[in-house]
N, C-alpha and C positions, 0 to 999 in steps of 0.2 A: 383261258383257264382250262378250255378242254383239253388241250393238247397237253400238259400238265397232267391231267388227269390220267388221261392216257397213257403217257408216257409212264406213271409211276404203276401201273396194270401193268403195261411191259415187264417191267420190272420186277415185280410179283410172279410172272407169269414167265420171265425166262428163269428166275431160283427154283421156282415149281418144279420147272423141267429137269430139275438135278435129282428131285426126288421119285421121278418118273421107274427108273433101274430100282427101282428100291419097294416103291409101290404095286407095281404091273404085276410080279408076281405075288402077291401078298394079296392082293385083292383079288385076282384070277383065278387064287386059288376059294373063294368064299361066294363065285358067282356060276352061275349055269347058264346051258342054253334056255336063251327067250325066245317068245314068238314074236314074230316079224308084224309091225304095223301097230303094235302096241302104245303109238306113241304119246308123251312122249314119256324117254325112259327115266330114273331114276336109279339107275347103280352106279358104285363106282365115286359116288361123291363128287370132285371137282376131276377126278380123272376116269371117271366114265363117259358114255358119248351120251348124250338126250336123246337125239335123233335114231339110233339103232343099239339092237342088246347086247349084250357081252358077247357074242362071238361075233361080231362086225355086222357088215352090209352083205345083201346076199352077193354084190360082186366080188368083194374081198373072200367071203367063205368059198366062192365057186371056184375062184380062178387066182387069187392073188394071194391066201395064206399062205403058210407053209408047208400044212397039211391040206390043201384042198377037199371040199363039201365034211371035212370031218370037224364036228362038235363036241364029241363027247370023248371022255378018257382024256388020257395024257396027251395025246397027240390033239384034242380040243382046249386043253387046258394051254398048250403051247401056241394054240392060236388066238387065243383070248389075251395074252400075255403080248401077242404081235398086235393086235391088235389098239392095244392101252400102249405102244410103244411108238404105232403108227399115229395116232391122234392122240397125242401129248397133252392133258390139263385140257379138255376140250369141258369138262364141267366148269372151268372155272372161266374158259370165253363166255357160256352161258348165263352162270351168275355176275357176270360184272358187265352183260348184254343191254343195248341200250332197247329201252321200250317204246311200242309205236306209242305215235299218238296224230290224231287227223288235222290238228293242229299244227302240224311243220309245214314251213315252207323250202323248197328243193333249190336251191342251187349249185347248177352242174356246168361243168368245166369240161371238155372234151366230149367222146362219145359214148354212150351205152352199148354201143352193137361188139366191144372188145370180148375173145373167149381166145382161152388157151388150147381149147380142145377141136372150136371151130377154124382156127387159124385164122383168127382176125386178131389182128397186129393194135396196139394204141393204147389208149391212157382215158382217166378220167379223172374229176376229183369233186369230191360232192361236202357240200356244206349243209344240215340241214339247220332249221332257227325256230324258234318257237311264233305262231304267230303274231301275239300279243305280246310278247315280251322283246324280241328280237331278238334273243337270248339264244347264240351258237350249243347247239345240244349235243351236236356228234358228226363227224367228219367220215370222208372214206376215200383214200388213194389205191384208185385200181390200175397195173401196168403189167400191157406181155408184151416182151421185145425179147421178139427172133433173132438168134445170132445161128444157126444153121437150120437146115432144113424138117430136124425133128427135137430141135432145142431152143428152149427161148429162157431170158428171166421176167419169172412172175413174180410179182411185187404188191403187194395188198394190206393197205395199213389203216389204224382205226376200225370202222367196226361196218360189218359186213352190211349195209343197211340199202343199197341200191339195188335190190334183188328184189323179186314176186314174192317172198319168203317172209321180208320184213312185216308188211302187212298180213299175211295169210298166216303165223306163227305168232305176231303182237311184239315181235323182238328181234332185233340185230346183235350176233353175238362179236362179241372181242374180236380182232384178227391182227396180228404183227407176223405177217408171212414175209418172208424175202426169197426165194427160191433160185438159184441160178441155175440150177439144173431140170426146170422143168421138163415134161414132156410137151412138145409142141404138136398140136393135132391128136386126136383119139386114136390112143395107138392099144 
């Protein structure tokens, strides 16, 4: 039944993305700069980020918008805008996020030590269950497979929950990633 479940979140959550061109500027234009560490956020609705404010992460504002370190004016507003374009409905992974709880039991399938940026190659796949009930709660396929030296396909599906995050946060958000064009290694 989870998988069901999920799958129809997918769905939800790839029509979302249609409305993204439509929203991004509409809302960009009704938010400002935040300050950093405020977490967690609240703008934005289902297409704001939690984790960081309307003008992104300090990496993104430093080095990765379009206008680098600029927030404010027009040339902020069109980073805000890249921003809400770069992470698509990420309110809406958060609200349909599955919650901890100390009662799951882990079963895992492959290795944990996999990272796209550390260059560790491999797979996993994680079941968790409740433990009184035996009751499958939430699932997570994690895969980076290198096909050249600074590209691999990252693959991440079900909901983000084998991370330090899950417990330290109280929640595992949504994830239906398929990436072929990742970047392989911290570039």
């Amino acid at each position: 039944m989870i998988y069901l479940k999920w799958l129809a979140l997918c769905i939800a959550d790839w029509l979302l993305l249609l409305t993204v061109p439509l929203a991004a500027p509409v809302i960009a234009a009704f938010t400002r700069e935040q300050l950093y560490g405020q977490y967690p956020y609240s703008w934005g609705w289902v297409w704001g980020t939690y984790d960081n404010p309307p003008q992104g992460d300090e990496g993104y504002v430093r080095k990765r918008s379009p206008f680098p370190t600029v927030t404010t004016g027009l040339r902020g507003y069109v980073n805000r805008v890249a921003w809400m374009i770069r992470n698509p409905v990420y309110g809406f992974a958060r609200h349909y996020s599955l919650k901890y709880n100390q009662c799951y039991v882990w079963q895992v399938l492959g290795h944990d030590g996999i990272s796209d940026k550390n260059r560790s190659p491999g797979w996993y796949f994680v079941r968790i269950r409740d433990l009184y009930t035996w009751r499958l709660v939430g699932f997570e396929f994690y895969g980076v497979f290198p096909y050249t030296k600074s590209r691999d396909v990252r693959i991440r599906l079900g909901w983000k929950m084998f991370t330090d995050k899950f417990e330290q946060r109280g929640f595992a958000p949504l994830v239906n990633t398929i990436n072929p064009f990742d970047g392989y290694g911290d570039q």
